[in-house]
Every structure is written in structure tokens, then in C-alpha cells.
C-alpha positions in Angstrom: 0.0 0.0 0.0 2.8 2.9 0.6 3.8 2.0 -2.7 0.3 3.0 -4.3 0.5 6.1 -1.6 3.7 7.2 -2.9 2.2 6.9 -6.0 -0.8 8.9 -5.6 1.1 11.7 -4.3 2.7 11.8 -7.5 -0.1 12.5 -9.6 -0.9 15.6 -11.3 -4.4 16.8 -12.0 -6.2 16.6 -15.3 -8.9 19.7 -16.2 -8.0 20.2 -20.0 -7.5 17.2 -21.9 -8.3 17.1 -25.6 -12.4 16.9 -26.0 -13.1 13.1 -27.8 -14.2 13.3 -31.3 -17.9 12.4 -32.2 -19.4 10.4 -34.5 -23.6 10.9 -33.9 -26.0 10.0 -36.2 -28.4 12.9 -35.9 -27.2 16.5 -36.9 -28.8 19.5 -37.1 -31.3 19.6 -39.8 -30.9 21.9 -42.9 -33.6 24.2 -43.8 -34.7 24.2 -40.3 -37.6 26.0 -39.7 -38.8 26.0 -35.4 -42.4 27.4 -36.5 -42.9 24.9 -39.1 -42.2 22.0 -36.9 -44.0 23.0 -34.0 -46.7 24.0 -35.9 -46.5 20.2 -37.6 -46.1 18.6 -33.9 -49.4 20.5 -32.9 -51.4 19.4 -35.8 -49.7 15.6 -35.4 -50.7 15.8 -31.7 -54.6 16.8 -32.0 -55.2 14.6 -34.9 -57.5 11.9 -33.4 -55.3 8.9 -32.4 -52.2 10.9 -32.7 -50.1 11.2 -35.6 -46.7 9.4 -34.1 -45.3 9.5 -37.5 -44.8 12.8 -38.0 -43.5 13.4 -34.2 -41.0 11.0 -35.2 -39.7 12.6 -38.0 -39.3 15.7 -36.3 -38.2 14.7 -33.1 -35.8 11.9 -34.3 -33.9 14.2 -37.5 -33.3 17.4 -35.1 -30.6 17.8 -33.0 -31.2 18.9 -29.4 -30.8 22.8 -29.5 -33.3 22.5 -32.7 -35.5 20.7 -30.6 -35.3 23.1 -27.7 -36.0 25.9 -30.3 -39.4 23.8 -31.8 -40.4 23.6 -28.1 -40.1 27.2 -27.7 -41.6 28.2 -30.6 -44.5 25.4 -29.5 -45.2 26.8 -26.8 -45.1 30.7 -28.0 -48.4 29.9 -30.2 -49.8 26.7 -28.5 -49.8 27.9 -25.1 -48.8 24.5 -23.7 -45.6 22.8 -22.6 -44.2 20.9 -25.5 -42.9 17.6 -22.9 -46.8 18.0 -21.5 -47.9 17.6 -24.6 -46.1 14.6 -25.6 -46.9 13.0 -22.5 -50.6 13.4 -23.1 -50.3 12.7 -26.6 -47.8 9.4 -26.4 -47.6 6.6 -24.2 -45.3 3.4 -23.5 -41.9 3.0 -25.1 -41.9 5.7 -27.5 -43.0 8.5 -24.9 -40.2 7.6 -22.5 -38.2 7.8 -25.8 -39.3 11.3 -27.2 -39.5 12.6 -23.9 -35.6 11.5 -23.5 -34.7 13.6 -26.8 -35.9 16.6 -24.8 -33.0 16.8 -22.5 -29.7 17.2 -23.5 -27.3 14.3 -23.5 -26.1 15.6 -20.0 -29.6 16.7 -19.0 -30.8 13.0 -19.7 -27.5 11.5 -17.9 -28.5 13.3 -14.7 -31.8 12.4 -15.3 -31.2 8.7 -15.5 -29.0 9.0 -12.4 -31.8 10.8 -10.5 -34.1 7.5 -11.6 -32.1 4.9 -10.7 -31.8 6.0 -7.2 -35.7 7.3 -6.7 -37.4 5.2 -4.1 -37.5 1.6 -2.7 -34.6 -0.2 -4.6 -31.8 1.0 -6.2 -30.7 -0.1 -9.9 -27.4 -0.3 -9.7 -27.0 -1.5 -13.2 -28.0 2.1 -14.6 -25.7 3.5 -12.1 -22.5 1.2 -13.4 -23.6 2.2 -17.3 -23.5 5.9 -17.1 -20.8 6.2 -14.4 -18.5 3.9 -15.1 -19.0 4.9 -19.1 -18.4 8.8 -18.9 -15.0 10.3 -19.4 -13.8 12.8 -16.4 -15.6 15.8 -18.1 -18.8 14.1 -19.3 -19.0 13.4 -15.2 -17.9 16.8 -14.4 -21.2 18.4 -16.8 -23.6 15.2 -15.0 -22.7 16.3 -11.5 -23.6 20.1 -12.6 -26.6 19.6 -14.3 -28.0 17.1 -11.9 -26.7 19.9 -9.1 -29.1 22.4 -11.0 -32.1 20.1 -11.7 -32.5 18.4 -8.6 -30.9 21.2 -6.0 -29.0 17.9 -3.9 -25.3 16.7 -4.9 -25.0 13.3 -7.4 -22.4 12.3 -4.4 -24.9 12.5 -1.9 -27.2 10.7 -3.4 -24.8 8.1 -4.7 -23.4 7.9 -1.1 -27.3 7.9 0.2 -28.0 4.5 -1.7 -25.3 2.3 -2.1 -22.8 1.0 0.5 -19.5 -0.5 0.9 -16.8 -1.1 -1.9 -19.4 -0.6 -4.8 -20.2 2.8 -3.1 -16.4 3.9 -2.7 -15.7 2.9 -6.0 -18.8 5.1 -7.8 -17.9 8.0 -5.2 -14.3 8.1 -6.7 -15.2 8.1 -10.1 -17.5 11.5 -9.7 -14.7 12.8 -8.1 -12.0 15.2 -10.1 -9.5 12.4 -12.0 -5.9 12.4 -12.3 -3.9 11.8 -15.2 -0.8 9.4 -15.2 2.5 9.9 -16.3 4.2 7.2 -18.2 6.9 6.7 -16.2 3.9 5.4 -13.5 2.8 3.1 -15.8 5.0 0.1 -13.8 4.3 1.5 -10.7 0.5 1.0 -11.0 0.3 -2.4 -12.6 2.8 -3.8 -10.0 0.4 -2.8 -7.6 -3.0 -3.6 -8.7 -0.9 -7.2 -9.4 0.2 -6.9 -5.5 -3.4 -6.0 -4.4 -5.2 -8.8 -6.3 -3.5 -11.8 -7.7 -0.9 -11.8 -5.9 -2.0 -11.9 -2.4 -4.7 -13.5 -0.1 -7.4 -11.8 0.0 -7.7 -8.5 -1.9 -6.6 -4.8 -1.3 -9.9 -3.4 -2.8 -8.9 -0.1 -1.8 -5.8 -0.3 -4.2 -8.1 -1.1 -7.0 -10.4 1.5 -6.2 -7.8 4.3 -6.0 -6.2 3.2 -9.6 -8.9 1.9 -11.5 -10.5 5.7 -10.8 -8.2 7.7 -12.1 -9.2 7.2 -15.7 -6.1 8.2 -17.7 -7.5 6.1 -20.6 -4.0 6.0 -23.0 -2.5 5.2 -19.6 -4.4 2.6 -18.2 -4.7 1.0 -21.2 -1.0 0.4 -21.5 -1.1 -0.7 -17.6 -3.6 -3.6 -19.1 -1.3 -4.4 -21.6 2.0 -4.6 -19.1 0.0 -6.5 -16.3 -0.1 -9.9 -18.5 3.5 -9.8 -17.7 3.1 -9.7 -14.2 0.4 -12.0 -13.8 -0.8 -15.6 -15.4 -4.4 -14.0 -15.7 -5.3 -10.9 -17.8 -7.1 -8.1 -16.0 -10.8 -9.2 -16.8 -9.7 -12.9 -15.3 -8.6 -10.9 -12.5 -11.2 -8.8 -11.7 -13.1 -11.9 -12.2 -11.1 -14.1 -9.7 -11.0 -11.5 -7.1 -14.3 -9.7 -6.3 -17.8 -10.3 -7.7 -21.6 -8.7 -7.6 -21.4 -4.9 -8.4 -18.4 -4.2 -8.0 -17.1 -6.7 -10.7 -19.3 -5.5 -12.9 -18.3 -1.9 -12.1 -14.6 -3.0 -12.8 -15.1 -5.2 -15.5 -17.4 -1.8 -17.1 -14.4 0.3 -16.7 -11.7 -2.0 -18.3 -14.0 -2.6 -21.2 -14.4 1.2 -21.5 -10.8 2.0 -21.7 -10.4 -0.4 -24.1 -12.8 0.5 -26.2 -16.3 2.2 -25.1 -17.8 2.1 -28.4 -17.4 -1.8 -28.3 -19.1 -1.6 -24.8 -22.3 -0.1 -25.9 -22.5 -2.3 -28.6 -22.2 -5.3 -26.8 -24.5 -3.9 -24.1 -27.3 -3.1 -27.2 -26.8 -6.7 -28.2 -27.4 -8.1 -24.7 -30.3 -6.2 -24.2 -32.3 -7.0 -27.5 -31.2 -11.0 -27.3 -33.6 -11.7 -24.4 -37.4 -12.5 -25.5 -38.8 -9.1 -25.2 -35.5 -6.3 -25.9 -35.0 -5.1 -22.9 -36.4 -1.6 -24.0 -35.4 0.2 -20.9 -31.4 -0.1 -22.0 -32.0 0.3 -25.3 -33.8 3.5 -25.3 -31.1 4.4 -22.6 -28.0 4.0 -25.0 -29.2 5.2 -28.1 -30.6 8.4 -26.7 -27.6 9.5 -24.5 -25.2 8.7 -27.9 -26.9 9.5 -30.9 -25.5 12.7 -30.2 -22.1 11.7 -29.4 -20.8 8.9 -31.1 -23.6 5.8 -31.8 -22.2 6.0 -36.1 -19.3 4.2 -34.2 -21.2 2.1 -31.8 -23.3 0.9 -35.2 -19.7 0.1 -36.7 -18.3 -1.6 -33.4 -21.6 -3.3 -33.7 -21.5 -5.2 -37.3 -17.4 -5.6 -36.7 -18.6 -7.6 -33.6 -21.7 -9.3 -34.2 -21.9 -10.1 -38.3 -25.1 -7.8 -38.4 -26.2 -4.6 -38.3 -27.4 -2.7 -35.4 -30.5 -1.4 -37.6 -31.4 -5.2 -38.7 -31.2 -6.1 -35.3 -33.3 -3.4 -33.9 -35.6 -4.1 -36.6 -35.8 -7.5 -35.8 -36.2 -6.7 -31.7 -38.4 -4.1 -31.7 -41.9 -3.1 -33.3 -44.2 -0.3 -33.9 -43.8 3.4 -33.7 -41.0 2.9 -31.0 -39.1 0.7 -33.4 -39.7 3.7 -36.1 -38.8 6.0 -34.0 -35.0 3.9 -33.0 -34.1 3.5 -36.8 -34.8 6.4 -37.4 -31.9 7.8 -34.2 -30.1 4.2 -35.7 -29.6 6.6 -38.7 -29.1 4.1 -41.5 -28.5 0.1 -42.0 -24.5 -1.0 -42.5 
């Protein structure tokens, strides 16, 4: 352990790394007219039954500051909330979807934070997606929006409803991160070998403290070194040494610094393979990254799986909430 102390004294702060390129699949829409569209939405929404089509090409082919402007513009001349409108025009699947595209990607993040800790239970898998997903400044923009929405601290309430390791290590990773140097690089897979593998029983608290730090380039090198150190690689690791959430939470993280896009991917393919997609994570994913990078995640996708993401939504899902994900899918591989 003083080695890993020593080493944490070492490291230097990281505010202003390089912003991560994107890849979404909906842009802002050309021609873009506010009026036009709310004016659409309004007649799509008193037509009897609903016209869900239309909503769905609006909603789904605008990107969220052109949806914020059709709300406003909605509600100039309607005289009604646009989100109250939705909700009393839309139900199921494809209202918890639209209703999603009305936030902002960090708006929705918070959101689904706020959710997953709201009353008896806690759902710890929503937690370890977003959390354990986010880069240091995504996290940084969560814990400030969900600061402004909800008036209490995402640490408080992280603190409020989980407990032990799995609590430390999700309180860590909302906290600022450090970067690594490479000359640390031994140093820190030498002692997440000692803490684990190595030893009887293990240091959890080691594994917290460097597993959090999320130097990505870093860390990833640190996975590649610690075959050398131990028989296992660091998924059979994680695997041999601790289990329930906070496996999950670790084996998350590694599979994020590898590569996140893969992650989603695989998670999107998890969650439509049961009988009945798991709509819940589906909406989840391709909501908070059609914004951000899900034309990668549809790549990482067919690389992975020998099909694409938009056959097997197609295949997984149905009616207007199926529509309404190919249309965010934005086009078959």
C-alpha cells in the first residue's frame, strides 16, 4: 500500500485534456424552420389517435438545440408545454423515448442517475452504465446539471443509496480524475498485481484508488503490461478477485478503456437478445449517444456481431417505438 500512496502523491491533475471526437448520427437539420415543426407537432398531436409518424420525424432528425428551439416556438403559439404535450399525446416505449430527446445528452445523464436511485430499490446497473462509461468531463457536466435540476449533490445521493466497496468505488469516479504519467505506468500495474492476484485476499482499496483515475491512454498500456506480471489478464482478474457490483463496475471500466464504443454495442446486443429487448437499456444507450458517437457504436456493432445494429433493432423491436429507433439508428451497414 505505501507504494500505491507514494504513487498517488505523484499525480498531477487533469482539467483540459483534448475533447473526444464524435461520431452521432443525428445533426442539425438543414432548412430548419422551429415554426414549421411545432406548428406540424401540434397538428400531429390533435389529430384523433395521434399522428406518431410525424413526431418521429421531427423529433428523431433534429438535433437537441433545434429541438429546444421547436419547443419554444410550440409553446409561443400553442400555449402548452411541449414535454406535456407529448406525454398526453404518447404513451409506453416511444414517450419515455421522445421525452428523452428533450433533454440534452447531460440533462438526460442526470436524469437517469436521479431514476435509478428514486425510491425503494436502487438499480445499480444504470448506475455502473453511465458512471462507469463517462469520461472525467462528461461526469464533471452530469454532476452540474444534476446539481441544477434536482438542488442535492449526485455524491450524496450516490453515497445515500449504495454502500460498501461498490459505493467507494462510484464515489471516486464522480470525483475530479488524475492523469498518469508514463513513467507510473509500472508502478500502477505492479500494484493492482500486488493487491489482487498476488496476495490472499484483496486490497480493494488499491483497485479503487487506480482503477478511478481514468487516464484512458494510460491505463490502457497498464492492461497491456499486467499480463507480464500476472498468469491472468485483467478481466480474469477482476473476475477471480471480487464479484456482484463491484465486478461488474470493474469489468465496465476495463472494457471502456479499451474501447467504449465496443461496450455499448455489446450492451445493445445483450439487451435485445432476451425474448422481449430489454427496452429500458435500449432507449437508454441510443438516446444519451446518438449525439455523441452511436455511427461508431453501429460500426463496433456489425465488426462484432456479423449484423447490423438497424437489422437487429428491426428485428427486436416493433411499432412506432421501433420507427422511432431507426430512425436515431440513422441508417442500416
Amino acid at each position: 500500500m505505501a507504494l500505491v500512496s507514494e504513487f498517488l502523491g505523484q499525480l498531477t491533475l487533469s482539467y483540459g485534456t483534448e475533447p473526444e471526437p464524435t461520431f452521432p448520427t443525428v445533426v442539425p437539420a438543414r432548412d430548419f424552420d422551429p415554426a414549421r415543426d411545432a406548428a406540424r407537432i401540434d397538428v400531429a398531436i390533435k389529430t384523433k389517435g395521434t399522428d406518431e409518424q410525424t413526431i418521429i420525424d421531427i423529433l428523431t432528425r433534429r438535433s437537441y438545440e433545434q429541438r429546444r428551439d421547436v419547443a419554444f416556438e410550440y409553446e409561443r403559439f400553442a400555449k402548452k408545454d411541449l414535454v406535456t404535450a407529448l406525454k398526453g399525446a404518447l404513451s409506453g416505449s416511444l414517450e419515455t423515448l421522445m421525452l428523452g430527446l428533450m433533454k440534452s445528452t447531460v440533462q438526460y445523464d442526470a436524469s437517469e442517475l436521479k431514476a435509478s436511485m428514486k425510491g425503494l430499490g436502487t438499480d445499480e446497473e444504470t448506475l455502473i452504465e453511465i458512471i462507469c462509461s463517462r469520461n472525467n468531463e462528461e461526469l464533471t457536466e452530469i454532476k452540474k446539471f444534476y446539481r441544477e435540476m434536482f438542488k442535492k449533490e449526485l455524491d450524496k445521493d450516490i453515497a445515500g443509496d449504495t454502500s460498501g466497496n461498490f459505493a467507494k468505488l462510484l464515489l471516486a469516479l464522480v470525483q475530479v480524475a488524475f492523469m498518469l504519467t508514463p513513467q507510473q505506468n509500472d508502478i500502477i500495474t505492479q500494484s493492482l498485481y500486488e493487491a489482487g492476484v498476488k496476495r490472499k485476499g484483496t486490497d480493494v482499496t488499491t483497485w479503487i484508488s487506480i482503477m478511478s483515475q481514468r487516464s484512458v491512454p494510460h491505463l490502457q498500456k497498464v492492461f497491456e503490461r499486467y499480463k507480464s506480471y500476472s498468469p491472468y489478464d485483467i478481466q480474469e482478474s477482476i473476475r477471480k478477485e471480487v464479484k456482484g457490483d463491484l465486478e461488474k463496475s470493474f469489468l465496465t471500466l476495463v472494457d471502456c478503456f479499451q474501447n467504449r464504443q465496443l461496450y455499448f454495442a455489446n450492451r445493445l446486443s445483450e439487451a435485445m437478445k432476451s425474448k422481449g429487448a430489454k427496452e429500458k437499456v435500449v432507449t437508454r444507450i441510443i438516446v444519451s449517444r446518438c449525439e455523441v458517437d452511436l455511427k461508431k457504436i453501429r460500426s463496433e456493432f456489425k465488426r462484432q456481431h456479423k449484423k447490423s445494429l438497424f437489422q437487429t433493432i428491426a428485428e427486436h423491436t416493433k411499432g412506432d417505438y421501433q420507427r422511432a429507433l431507426l430512425s436515431l439508428c440513422g441508417g442500416d451497414d
